[in-house]
C-alpha positions as a Markdown table, in Angstrom:
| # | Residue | x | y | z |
|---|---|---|---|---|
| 1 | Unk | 112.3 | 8.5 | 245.3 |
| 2 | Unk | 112.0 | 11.7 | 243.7 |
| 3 | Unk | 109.8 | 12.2 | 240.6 |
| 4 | Unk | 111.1 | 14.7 | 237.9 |
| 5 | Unk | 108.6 | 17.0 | 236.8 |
| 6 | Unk | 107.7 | 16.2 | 233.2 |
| 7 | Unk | 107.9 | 18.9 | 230.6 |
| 8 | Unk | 104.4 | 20.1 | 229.1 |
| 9 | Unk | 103.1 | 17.8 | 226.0 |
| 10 | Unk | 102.6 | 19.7 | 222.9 |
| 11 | Unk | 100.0 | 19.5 | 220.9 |
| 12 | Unk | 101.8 | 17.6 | 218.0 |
| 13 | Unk | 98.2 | 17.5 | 216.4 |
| 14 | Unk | 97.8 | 21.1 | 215.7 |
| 15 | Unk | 101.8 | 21.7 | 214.6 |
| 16 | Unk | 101.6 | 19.0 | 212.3 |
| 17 | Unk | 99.1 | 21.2 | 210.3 |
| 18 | Unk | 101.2 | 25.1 | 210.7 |
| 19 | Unk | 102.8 | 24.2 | 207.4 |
| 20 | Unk | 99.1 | 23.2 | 205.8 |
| 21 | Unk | 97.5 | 25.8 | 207.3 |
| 22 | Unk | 99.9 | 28.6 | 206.1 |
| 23 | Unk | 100.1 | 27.3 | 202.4 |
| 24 | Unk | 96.1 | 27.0 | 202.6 |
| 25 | Unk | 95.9 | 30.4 | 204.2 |
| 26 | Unk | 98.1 | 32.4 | 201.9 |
| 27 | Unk | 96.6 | 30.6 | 198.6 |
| 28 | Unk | 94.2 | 34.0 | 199.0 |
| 29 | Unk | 96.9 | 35.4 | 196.8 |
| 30 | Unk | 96.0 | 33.3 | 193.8 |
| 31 | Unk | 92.7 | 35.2 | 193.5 |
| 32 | Unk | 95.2 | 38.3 | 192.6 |
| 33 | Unk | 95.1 | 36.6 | 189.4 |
| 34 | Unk | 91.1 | 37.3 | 188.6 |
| 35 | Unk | 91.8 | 40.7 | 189.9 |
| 36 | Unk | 94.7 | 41.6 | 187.5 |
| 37 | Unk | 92.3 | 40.0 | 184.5 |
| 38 | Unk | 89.3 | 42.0 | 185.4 |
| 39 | Unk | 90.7 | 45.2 | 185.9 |
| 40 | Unk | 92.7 | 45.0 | 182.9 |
| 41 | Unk | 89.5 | 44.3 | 181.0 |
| 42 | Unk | 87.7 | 47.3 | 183.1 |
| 43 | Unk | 90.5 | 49.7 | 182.3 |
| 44 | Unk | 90.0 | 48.3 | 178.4 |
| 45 | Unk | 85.8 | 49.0 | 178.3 |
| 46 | Unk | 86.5 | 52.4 | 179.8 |
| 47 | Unk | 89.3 | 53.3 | 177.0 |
| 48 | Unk | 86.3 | 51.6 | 174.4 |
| 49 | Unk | 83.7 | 53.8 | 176.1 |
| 50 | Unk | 85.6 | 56.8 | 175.9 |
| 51 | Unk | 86.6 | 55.9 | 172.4 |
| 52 | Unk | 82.5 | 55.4 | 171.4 |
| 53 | Unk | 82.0 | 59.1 | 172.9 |
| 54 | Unk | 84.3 | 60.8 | 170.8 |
| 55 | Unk | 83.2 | 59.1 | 167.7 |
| 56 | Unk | 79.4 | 59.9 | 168.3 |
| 57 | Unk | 80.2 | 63.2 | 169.3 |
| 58 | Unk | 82.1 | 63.7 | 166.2 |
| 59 | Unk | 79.1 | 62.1 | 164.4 |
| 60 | Unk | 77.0 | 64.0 | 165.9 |
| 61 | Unk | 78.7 | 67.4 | 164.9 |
| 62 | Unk | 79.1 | 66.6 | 162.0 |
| 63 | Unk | 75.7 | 66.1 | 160.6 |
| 64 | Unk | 74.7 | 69.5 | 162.6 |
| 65 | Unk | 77.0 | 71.1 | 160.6 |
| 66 | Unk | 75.4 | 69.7 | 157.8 |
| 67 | Unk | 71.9 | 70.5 | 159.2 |
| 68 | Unk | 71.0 | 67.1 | 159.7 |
| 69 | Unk | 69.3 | 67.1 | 163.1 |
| 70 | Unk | 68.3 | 64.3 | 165.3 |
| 71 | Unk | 64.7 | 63.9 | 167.1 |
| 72 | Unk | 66.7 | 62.6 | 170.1 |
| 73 | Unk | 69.7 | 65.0 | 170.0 |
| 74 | Unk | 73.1 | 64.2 | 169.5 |
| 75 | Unk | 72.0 | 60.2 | 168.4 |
| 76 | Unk | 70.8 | 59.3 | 171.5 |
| 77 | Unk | 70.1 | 55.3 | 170.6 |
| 78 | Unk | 74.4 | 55.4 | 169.8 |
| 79 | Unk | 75.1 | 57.6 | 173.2 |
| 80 | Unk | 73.2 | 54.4 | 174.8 |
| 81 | Unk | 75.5 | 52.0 | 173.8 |
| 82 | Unk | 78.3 | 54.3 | 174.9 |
| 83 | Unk | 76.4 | 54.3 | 178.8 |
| 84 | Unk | 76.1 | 50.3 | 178.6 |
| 85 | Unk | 80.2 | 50.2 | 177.8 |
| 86 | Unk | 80.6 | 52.2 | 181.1 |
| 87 | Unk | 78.7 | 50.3 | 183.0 |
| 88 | Unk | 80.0 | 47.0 | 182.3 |
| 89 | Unk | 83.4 | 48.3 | 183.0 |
| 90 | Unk | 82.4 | 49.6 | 186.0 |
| 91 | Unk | 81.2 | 45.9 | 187.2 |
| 92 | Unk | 84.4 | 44.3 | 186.1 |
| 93 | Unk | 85.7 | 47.6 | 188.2 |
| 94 | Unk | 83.4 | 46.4 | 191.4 |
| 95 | Unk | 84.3 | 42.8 | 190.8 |
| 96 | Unk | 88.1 | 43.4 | 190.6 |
| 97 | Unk | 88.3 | 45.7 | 193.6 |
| 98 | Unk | 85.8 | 43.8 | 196.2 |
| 99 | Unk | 87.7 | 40.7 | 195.6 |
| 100 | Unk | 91.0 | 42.4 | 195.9 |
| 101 | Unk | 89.8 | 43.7 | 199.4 |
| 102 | Unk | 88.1 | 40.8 | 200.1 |
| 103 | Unk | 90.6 | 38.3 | 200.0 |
| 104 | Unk | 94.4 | 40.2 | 199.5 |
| 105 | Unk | 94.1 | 43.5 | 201.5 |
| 106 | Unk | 91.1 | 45.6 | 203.0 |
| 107 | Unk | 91.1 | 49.1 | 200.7 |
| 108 | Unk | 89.0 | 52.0 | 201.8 |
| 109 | Unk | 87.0 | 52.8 | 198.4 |
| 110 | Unk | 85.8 | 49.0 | 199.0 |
| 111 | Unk | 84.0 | 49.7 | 202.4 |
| 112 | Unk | 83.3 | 53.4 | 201.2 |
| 113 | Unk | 81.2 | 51.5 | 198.4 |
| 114 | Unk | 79.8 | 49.3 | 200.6 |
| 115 | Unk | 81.6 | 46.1 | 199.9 |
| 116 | Unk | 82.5 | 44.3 | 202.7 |
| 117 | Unk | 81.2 | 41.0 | 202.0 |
| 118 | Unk | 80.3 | 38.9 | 199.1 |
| 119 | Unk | 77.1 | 39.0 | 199.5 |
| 120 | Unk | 77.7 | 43.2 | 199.6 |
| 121 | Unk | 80.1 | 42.5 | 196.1 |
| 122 | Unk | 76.8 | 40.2 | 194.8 |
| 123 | Unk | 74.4 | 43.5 | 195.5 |
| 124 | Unk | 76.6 | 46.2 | 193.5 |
| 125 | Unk | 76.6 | 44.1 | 190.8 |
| 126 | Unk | 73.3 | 43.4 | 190.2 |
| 127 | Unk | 72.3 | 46.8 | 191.0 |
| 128 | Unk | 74.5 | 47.9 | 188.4 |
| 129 | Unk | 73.3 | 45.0 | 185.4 |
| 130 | Unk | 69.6 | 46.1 | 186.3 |
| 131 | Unk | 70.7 | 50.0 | 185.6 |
| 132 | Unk | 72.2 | 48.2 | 182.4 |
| 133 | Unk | 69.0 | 46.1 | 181.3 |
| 134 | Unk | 67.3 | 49.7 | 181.9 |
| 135 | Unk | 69.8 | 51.4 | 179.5 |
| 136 | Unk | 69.4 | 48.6 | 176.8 |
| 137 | Unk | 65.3 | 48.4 | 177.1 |
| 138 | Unk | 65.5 | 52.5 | 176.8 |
| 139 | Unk | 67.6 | 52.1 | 173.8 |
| 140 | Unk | 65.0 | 50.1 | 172.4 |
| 141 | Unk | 62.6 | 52.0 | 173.2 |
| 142 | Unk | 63.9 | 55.0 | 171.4 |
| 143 | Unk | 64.1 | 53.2 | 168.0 |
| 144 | Unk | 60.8 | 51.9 | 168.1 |
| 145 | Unk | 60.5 | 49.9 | 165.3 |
| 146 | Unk | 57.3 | 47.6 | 166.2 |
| 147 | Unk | 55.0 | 48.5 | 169.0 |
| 148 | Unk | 54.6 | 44.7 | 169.5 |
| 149 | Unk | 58.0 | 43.5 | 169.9 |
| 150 | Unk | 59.0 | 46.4 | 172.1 |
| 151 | Unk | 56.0 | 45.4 | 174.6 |
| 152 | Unk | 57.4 | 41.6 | 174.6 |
| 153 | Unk | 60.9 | 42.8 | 175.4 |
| 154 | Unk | 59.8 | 45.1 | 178.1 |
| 155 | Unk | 58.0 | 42.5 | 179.5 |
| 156 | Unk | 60.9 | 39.6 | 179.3 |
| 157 | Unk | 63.2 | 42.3 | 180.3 |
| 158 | Unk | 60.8 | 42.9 | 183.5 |
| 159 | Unk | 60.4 | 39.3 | 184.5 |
| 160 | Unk | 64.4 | 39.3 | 184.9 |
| 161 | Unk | 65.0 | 43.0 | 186.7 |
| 162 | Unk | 62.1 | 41.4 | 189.0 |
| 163 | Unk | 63.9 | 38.2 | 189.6 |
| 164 | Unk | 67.5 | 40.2 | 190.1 |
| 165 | Unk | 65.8 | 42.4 | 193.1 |
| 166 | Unk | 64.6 | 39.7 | 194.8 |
| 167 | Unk | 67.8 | 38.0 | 194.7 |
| 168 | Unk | 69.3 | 41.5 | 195.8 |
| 169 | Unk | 66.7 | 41.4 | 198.9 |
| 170 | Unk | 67.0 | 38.1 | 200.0 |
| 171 | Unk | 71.1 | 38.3 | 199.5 |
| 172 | Unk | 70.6 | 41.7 | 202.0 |
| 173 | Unk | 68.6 | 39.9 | 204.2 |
| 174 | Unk | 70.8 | 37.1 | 204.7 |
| 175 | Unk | 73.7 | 39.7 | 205.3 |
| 176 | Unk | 72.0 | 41.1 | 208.4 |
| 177 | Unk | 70.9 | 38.7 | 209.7 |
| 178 | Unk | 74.7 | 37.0 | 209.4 |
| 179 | Unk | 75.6 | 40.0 | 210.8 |
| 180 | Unk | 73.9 | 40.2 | 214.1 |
| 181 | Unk | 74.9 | 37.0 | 214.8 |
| 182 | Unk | 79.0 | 36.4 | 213.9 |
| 183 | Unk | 79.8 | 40.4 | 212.8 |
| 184 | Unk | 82.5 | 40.3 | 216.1 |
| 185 | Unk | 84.2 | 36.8 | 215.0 |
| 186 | Unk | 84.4 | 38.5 | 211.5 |
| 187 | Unk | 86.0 | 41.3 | 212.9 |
| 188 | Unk | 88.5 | 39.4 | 214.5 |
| 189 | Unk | 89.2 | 37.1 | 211.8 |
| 190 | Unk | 89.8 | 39.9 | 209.3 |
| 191 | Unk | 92.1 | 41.8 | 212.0 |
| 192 | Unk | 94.0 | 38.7 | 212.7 |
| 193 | Unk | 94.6 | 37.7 | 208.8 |
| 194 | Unk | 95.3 | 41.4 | 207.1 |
| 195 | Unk | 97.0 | 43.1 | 210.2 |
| 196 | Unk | 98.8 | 40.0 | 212.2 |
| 197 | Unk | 99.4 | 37.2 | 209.3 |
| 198 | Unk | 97.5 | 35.0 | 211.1 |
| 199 | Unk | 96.1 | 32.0 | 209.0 |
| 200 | Unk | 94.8 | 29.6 | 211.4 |
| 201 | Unk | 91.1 | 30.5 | 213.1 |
| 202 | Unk | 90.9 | 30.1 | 216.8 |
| 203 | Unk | 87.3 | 29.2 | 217.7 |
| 204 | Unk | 86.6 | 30.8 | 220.8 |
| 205 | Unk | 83.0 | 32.7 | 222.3 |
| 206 | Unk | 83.7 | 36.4 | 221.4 |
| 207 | Unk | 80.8 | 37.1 | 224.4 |
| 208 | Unk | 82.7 | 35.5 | 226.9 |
| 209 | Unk | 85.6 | 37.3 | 226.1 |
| 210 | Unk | 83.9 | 40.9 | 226.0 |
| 211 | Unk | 81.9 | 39.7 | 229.7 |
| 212 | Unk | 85.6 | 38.8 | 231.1 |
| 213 | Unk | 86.9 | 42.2 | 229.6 |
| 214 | Unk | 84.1 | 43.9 | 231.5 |
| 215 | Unk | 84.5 | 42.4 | 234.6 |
| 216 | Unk | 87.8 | 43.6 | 234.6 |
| 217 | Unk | 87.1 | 47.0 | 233.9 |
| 218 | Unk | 84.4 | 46.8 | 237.2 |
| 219 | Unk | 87.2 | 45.2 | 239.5 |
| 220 | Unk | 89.8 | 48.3 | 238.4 |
């Protein structure tokens, strides 16, 4: 009696969930939507900013024309503001292009800015708010109105710039030490989704896999 040989069992398990996977894998796209909304408001502070510019300028000119002059220049307290427009546009910039690279496709002004995490896109941004809360307390500072009050927002501004760079260097920390540990599996994880459409993660040992590569290499 002759036994036929059976065909190989597939794993019904793991093509039960192609379809879940995929849906799951390409709802990345949906964060699209936050991108479109923040650069749309980016691109709107930077036409404001601009906008604030020429009107102090014009200000400005005007009252030196009129030989009104400033102890601070071309009204430097109003040019402050203008700085502070910028720079929250350039967050919702930061915001809008990390995520963008982050979850739709990898773009190179992303990684030339350093973002190639969250953590990284969490970093920018409150490196760029501190730079603002210096702005704002120097804008203060040049109006001066009450020696008292200026000292009390210093100091509640400090408390918070102090509490922002430790986040900062404890989110850093966490990055490298992430890094030395899964940096390959990222790698592969981010070559597989952008480059081959792949949605589903393989878990495998990305050490075994460079120890049986180099083995090869030694028996060639």
């Amino acid at each position: 009696m002759f036994l036929l040989p059976l065909p190989p069992m597939k794993n019904d398990h793991s093509h039960s969930f192609d379809t879940l996977n995929l849906i799951l894998g390409r709802s990345r796209y949906l964060v699209f939507i936050a991108v479109l909304a923040v650069m749309i408001t980016a691109f709107s502070l930077f036409m404001i900013g601009a906008i604030q510019a020429m009107d102090a300028l014009y200000v400005a000119w005007s009252r030196v024309f009129h030989g009104e002059f400033s102890p601070h220049g071309i009204a430097m307290s109003l040019n402050l503001n203008i700085v502070s427009t910028m720079l929250e546009a350039v967050v919702f910039y930061l915001v809008g292009v990390g995520l963008y690279s982050l979850f739709i496709s990898p773009l190179n002004v992303a990684v030339a800015l350093g973002i190639e995490s969250l953590t990284d896109l969490e970093s920018k941004v409150l490196s760029v708010i501190i730079v603002i809360m210096g702005a704002t307390f120097l804008q203060h500072f040049v109006r001066w109105r009450d020696s008292i009050d200026t000292l009390e927002f210093g100091g509640s501004m400090a408390i918070v710039v102090v509490s922002l760079v430790t986040l900062q260097w404890l989110g850093h920390r966490a990055t490298e030490i992430q890094k030395s540990y899964s940096l390959k599996t990222q790698n592969r994880a981010q070559r597989e989704m952008f480059q081959e459409s792949t949605e589903q993660h393989e878990v495998r040992s990305d050490e075994s896999s460079d120890t049986t590569i180099r083995s090869d290499h030694d028996i060639i």
